[in-house]
N, C-alpha and C positions, 0 to 999 in steps of 0.2 A: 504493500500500500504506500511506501516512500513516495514511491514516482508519483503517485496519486495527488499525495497531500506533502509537496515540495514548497513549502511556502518561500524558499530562496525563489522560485520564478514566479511567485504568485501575481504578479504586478504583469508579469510577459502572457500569463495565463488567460486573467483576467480580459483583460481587452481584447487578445488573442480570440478568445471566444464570443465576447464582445461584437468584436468587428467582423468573426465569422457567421454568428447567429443572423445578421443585418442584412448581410450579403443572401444568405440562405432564403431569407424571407419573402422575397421576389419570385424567387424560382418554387419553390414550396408550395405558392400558393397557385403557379401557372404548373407545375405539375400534377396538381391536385385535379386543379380543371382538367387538365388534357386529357387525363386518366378515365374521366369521368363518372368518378366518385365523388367528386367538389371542393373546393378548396381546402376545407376543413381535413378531409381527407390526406390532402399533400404537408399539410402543417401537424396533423398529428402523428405521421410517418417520419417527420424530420423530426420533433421532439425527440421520440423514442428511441429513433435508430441513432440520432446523434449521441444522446447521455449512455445507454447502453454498449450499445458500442467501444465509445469511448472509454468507460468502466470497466469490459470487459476483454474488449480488443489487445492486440498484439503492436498496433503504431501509436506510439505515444502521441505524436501529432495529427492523426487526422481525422478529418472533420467530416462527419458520415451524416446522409438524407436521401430524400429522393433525386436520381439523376434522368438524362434523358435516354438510355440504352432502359433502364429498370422500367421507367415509365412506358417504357413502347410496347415492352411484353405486358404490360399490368394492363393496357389499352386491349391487346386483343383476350386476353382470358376476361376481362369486363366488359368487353360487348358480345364475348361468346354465350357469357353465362347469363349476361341481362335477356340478351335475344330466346332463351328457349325457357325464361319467365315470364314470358308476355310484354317484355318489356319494362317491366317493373321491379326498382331497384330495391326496394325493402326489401322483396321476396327474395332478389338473387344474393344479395348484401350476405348473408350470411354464408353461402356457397363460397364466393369472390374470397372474402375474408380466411375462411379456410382454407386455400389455395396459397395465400397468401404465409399464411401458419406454418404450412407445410413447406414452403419454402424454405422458413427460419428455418424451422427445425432439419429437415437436408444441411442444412449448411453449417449446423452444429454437429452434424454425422460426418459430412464432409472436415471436419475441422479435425472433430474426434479419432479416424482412422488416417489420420496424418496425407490429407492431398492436398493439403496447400502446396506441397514443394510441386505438385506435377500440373497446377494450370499453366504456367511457363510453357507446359510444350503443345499448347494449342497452336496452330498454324499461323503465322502474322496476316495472308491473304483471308483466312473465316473473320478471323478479328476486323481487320480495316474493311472489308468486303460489307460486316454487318454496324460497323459504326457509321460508313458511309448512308448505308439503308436508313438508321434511326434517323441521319441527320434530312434524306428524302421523305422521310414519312414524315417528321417533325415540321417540314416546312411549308409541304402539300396540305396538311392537313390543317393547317390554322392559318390557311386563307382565306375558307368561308369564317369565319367567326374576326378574321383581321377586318373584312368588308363589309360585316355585319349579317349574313346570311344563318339562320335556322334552321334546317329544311322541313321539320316538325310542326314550325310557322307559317310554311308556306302553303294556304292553303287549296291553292291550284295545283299544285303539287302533291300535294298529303290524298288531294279526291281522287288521283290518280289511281290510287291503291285501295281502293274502297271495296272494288270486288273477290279482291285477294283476302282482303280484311274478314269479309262477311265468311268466304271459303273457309278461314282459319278457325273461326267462332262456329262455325258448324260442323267444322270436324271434330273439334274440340268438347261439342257437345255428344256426339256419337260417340266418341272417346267416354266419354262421362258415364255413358251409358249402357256402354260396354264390360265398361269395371264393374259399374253396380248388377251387369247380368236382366239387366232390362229391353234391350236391345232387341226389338223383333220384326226381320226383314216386312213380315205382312203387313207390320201395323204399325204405321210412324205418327201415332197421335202423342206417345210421350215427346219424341223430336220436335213437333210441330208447336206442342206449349211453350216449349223452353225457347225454340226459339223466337215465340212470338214475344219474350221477356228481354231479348237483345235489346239492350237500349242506343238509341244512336250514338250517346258516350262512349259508347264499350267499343260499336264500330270505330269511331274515330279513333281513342289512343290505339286500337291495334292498326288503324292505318300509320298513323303518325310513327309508331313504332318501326312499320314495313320501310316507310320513308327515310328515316334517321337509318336503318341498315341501307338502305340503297345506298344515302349518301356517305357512308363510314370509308374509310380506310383510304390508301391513295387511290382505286380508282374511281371509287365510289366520290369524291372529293373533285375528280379530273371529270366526270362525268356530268356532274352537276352544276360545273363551272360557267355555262354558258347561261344559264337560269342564275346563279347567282349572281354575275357584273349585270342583268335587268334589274335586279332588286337591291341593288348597293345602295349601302348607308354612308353617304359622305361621311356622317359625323365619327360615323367606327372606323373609317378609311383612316382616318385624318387623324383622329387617335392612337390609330395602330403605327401609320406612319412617323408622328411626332415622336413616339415610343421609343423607335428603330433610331431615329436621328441622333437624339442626342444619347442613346447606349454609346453609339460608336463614336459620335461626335466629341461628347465629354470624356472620353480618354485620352484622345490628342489634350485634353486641356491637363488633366492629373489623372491619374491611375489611386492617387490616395483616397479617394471618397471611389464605390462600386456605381460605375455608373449607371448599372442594371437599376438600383434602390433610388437614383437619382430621377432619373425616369419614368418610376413606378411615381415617385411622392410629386413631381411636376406635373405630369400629364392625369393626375389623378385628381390634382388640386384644382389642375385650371377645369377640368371637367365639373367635380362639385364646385366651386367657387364661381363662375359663369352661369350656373344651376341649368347645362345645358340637357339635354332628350335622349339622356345614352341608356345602358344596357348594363346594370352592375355585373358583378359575378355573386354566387350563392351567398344565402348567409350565411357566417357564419355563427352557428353554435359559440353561446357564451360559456363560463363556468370549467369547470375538469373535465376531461375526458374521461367519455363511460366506458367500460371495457362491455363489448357486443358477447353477451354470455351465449346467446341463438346458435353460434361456433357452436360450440358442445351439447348446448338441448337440444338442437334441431337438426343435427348431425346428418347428414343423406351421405351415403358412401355413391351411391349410382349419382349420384349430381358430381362429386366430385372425382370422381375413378377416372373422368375420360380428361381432365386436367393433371393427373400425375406429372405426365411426363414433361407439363408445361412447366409447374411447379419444382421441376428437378431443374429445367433449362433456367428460371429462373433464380435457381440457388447458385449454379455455374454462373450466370453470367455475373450474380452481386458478386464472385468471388474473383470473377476476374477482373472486374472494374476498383474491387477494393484492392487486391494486392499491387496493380498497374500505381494504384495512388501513392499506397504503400512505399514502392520502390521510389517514386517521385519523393518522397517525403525524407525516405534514407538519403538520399540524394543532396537534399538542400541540407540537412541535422549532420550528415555524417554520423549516423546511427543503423541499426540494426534492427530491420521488424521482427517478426516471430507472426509465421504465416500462417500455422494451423492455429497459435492461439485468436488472430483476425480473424478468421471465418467464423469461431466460436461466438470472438465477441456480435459481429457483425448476425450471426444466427436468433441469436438473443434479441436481439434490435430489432429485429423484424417480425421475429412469432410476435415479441410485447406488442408490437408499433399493429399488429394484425389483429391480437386482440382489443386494441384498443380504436380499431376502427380506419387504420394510418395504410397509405400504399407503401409496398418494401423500397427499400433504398440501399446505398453501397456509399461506399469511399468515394467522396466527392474531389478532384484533381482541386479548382478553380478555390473551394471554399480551404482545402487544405492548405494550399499553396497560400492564401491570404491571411490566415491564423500564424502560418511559420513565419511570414512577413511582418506581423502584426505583434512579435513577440510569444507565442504559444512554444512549450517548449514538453509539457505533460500533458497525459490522460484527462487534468482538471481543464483543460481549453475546451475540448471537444464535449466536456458535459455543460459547462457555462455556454456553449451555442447550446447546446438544448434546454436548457435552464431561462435561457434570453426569450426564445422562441414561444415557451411553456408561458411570461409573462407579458409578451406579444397579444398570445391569444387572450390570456385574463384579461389585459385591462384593454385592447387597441381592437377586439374583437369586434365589435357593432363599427367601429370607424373604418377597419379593413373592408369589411360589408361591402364600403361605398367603392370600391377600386372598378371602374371600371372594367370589363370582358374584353374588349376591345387591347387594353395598355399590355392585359398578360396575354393574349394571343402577339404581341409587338413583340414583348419579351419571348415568347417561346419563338416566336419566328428565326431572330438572334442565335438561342441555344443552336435550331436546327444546322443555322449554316457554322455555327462556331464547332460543332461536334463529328463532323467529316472528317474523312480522314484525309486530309491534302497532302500529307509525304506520301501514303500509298497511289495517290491519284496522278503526282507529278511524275512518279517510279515508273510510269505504265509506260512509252518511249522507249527506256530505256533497259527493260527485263529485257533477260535474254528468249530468242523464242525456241524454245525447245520441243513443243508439240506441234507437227504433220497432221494438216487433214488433208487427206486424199481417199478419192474413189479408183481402184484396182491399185494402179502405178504411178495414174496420174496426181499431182502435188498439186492443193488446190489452194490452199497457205498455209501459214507458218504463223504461228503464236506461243505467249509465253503460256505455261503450264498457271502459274501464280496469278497471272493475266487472269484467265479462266477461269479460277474459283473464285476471283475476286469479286467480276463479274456473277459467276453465278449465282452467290449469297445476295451479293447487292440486289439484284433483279428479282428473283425470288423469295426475299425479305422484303425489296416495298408493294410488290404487286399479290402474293399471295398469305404467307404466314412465315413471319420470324423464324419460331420455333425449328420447322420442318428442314428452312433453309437453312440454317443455323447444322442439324442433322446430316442434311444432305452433302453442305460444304463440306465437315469433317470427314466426311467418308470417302468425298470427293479427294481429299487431300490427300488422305489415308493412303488411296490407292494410287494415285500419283507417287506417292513417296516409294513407294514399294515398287512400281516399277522403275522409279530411276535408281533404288537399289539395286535391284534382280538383273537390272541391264548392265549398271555398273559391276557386279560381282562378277557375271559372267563375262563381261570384257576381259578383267584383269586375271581372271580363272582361266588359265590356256588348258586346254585338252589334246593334248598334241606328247607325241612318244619323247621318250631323253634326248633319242636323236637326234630329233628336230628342233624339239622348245630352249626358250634360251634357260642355258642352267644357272641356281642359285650360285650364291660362293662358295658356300659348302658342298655344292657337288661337282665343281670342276674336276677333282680327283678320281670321279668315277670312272672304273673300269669302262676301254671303251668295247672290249671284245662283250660285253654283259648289257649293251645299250639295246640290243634286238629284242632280249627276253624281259628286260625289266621298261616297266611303266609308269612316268612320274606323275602324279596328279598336283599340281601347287591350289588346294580354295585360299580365297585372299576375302576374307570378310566373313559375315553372315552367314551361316547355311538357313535360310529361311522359305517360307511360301514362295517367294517372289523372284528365287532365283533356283528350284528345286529344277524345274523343265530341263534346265542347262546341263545342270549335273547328273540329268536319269539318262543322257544321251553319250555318257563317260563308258558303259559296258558295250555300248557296239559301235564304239572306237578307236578301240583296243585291237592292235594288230593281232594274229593267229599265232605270232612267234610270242607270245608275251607271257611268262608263267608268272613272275611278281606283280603285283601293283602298288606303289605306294605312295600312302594318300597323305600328303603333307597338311599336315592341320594347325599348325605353330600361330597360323592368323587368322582363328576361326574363333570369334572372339565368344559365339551366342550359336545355338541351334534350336530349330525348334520342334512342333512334332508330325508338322509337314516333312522340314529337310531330313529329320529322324528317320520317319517311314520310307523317303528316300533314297540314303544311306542304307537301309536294312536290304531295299530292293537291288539295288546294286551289287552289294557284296553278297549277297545269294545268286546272284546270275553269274556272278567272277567264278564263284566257289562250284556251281556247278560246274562251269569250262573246265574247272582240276587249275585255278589261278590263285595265287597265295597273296591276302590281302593284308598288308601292311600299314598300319598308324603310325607316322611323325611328330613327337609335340602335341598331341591333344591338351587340350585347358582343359580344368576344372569340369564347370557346365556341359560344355559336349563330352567327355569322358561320364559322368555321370548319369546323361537322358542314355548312353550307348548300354552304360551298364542296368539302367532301370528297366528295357527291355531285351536285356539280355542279348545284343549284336556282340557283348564282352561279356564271357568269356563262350559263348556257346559258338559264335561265328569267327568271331576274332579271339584267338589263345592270348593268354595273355605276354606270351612269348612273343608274338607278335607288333606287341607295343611297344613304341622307341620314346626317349627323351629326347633327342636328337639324331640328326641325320646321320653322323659318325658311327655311333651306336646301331645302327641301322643297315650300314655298309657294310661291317661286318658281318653280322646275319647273313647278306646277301652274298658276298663272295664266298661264305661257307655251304651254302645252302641254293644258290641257283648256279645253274653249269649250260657252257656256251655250247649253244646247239646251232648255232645260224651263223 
């Protein structure tokens, strides 16, 4: 608890959090919206995850909330789940919430079985390829609400859906009536009542609901754009615009005051204070936050089973964005995190922050980065931003109220394009192109491998579902990676007689009257999946004069139970020819999977096995005799 309660940096602490808490509160509450769970939502999220967090976490300095990668997955699991409650967020509130729990709690599993050391080896093209995506959904998407458009408001638009509407409310009551076992093809008088009880209310929010999904997500958003610039609100334009100005504008002036908070409190002023015709954002809720008990009374496994996997993607991604900060943080302190206790802490912060109503968050870069500037030096920084936040919402909570909708779609506009990844985007020119497309022979072009996935996350992350793409990238990489393995191994892996192939330096000495009967094999790497093909074509390459073979393994560093099975198939087809197969140097790991199924001692004697090539030669000059 030192580090905690260091009162030597109390004064660096203080303000440190201070002036992170500030900066925080802008963003908080436009991620709250975007999420669309409502302000309150993004401010009890950053409370939480900040003080917990920071209490429990592994970076002394940094300063944890909701960010814009957290927020874009919390966007599609909240319109997934709202959408198949009708719409309606009290009902789904509890589901969402859950999901959200289950993230924490992943990420304190992830913490606990020590994987912080292994997000590092995520691919940098899935990472920039999906940072890129957050930064095109982020900015597509708060265009209609930058220009003032609804589409739930729109009521030439909303009547569109009306028939769909009616469809849904009468399947729904079949549905109804199917459960209760009332359901009688002959006779639809029970049908006929109930739906003669549809009230036109009930048609419209299900239309209005059909509509807000039309216009959701980027294309949903690109779709509706042309209906939208008919129905623009100068005053939200112009707001939104104002917003964007002086974000960017007032840095050229200092960077000391966040020009995000600058912005927020000018454009918000001159809106209330001219007492012009705008558009607030939600209320917010006064008093403490309620912790949402419906989590656990109301508990549905089939509401949240088909979100798992989202909820896992979502525990990966707070862990990669928090340790990325992490390292940022070592960086400037010239200190040392502790990865898996961050996930812990960062785990914590988010079940709390979930049962208390808040969207999950991670390791904020921009808010860390200004607490280290600002003087924060301990744990105590990053709970006083959440302590700042917690007395935000007590006292400034009905005055927040008034912020316009319009200033934090300005703001979130900003994140979007501030959160791309522009080193990966400049890099694309310049990768090298390593991947061929052609049909037969013909070469149709030439692209980088890195290229490719990068693109593929990006485009599949803003047009269809993060998650999936996020999935697919990895595997995409996966497999790339393994065949520039598998091609590289087999390069450097000659299969070629002593004769021929160039010899090591320890076999220059080899007898040359013994070069016909013996067979050298050199593997240089891996023996893995990805380069097995290469190696099961070593037995019918093997000249007719050849009674030894030996397999040099001294740079074989890993096998696995692909190459394993391999290996067994080979030296069985050797040994039937009547060919005596010899090991050089095996390591540890390959000597052990040989011996786990038994290719040692039952295929291979153990007589067989050399420490080195010297060792080896001997055998050989005793034991094979020149026939050729």
């Amino acid at each position: 608890m030192k580090n905690i309660f260091n009162f030597k940096h109390l004064k660096g602490d203080l303000f440190g959090g201070l002036t992170a808490g500030i900066v925080a509160l802008p963003l908080a509450l436009a991620f709250g919206v975007s999420s669309g769970l409502g302000p309150s939502a993004g401010l009890y999220g950053a409370i939480f995850v900040s003080f917990f967090a920071a209490l429990f976490g592994g970076t002394n300095t940094q300063i944890s909330g909701p960010t814009a990668p957290m927020t874009a997955v919390s966007m599609v699991v909240i319109a997934g789940i709202i959408a198949i409650n009708d719409g309606d967020l009290s009902k789904a509130l509890p589901a969402i919430l859950t999901v959200f729990l289950l993230a924490g709690l992943f990420q304190i599993g992830l913490g606990l079985i020590g994987l912080g050391k292994y997000i590092k080896y995520i691919p940098y093209p899935v990472v920039s390829g999906f940072m890129t995506a957050i930064g095109v959904i982020i900015l597509i998407t708060q265009i209609l609400p930058s220009i003032g458009y609804y589409p739930k408001e729109d009521a030439a638009f909303v009547e569109q859906f009306k028939p769909q509407a009616e469809e849904i409310i009468l399947d729904n009551i079949l549905k109804e009536e199917t459960g209760e076992g009332i359901l009688v093809l002959e006779d639809f008088r029970e049908t006929i009542i109930r739906s003669e009880h549809v009230t036109e209310d009930q048609i419209l929010k299900e239309s209005q609901t059909l509509a807000a999904k039309e216009a959701s997500g980027v294309l949903g958003a690109i779709k509706v754009l042309p209906r939208a610039i008919k129905h623009i609100s100068w005053l939200e334009l112009l707001l939104a615009l104002g917003t964007i100005v002086i974000i960017y504008g007032f840095k050229r002036i200092t960077t000391a005051v966040p020009s995000t908070l600058v912005a927020l409190l000018v454009m918000s002023g001159v809106a209330v204070g001219f007492n012009l015709d705008y558009r607030p954002i939600e209320q917010i809720p006064g008093g403490l936050p309620i912790p949402n008990l419906e989590i656990f009374t109301g508990f549905d496994l089939k509401s949240v089973l088909p979100y798992i996997f989202t909820a896992l993607t979502l525990s990966l991604l707070g862990a990669i964005d928090s340790l990325l900060t992490s390292v940022v943080a070592d960086n400037m302190t010239k200190t040392k995190h502790k990865a898996n206790k961050e996930l812990i802490g960062q785990g914590i912060g988010n079940s709390l922050g979930a049962i208390f109503g808040g969207i999950p968050g991670a390791g904020a870069t921009i808010r860390t980065v200004v607490n280290i500037k600002a003087g924060g030096k301990t744990k105590l920084s990053g709970m006083v931003s959440g302590i700042v936040l917690l007395l935000i919402l007590l006292v400034l909570g009905p005055i927040a109220s008034q912020i316009p909708a319009a200033v934090l779609a300005g703001i979130l506009i900003t994140v979007g394009i501030g959160v791309m990844d522009y080193k990966g985007l400049k890099a694309i020119p310049y990768m090298p192109r390593d991947t061929v497309i052609k049909i037969g022979k013909v070469v149709l072009f030439r692209l980088s491998s890195d290229v490719l996935i990068m693109f593929t996350v990006l485009i599949l992350s803003s047009i269809w579902n993060l998650v999936y793409a996020v999935g697919i990238g990895l595997v995409f990489a996966s497999l790339m990676f393994m065949k520039k393995i598998g091609d590289l191994t087999s390069e450097r892996s000659d299969v070629k007689s002593l004769l021929h192939e160039k010899s090591w330096p320890d076999e220059v000495d080899f007898p040359q009257s013994l070069k016909e009967e013996v067979f050298v094999k050199h593997i240089k790497g891996p023996l893995f999946f990805g380069s097995t093909s290469h190696f099961e074509h070593l037995a019918k390459q093997i000249p007719e004069t050849t009674s030894a073979v030996i397999i040099r393994m001294e740079r074989v560093p890993y096998i696995d139970q692909s190459g394993l099975y391999a290996m067994e198939d080979v030296v069985i087809d050797l040994t039937k020819e009547g060919k005596k197969v010899l090991l050089v140097g095996i390591l540890n790991q390959p000597k052990l999977r040989l011996e786990r199924i038994d290719i040692i001692p039952d295929l291979i004697p153990e007589e067989q096995l050399f420490d080195n090539f010297k060792d080896c030669l001997v055998w050989i000059k005793e034991n094979v005799k020149d026939n050729y």
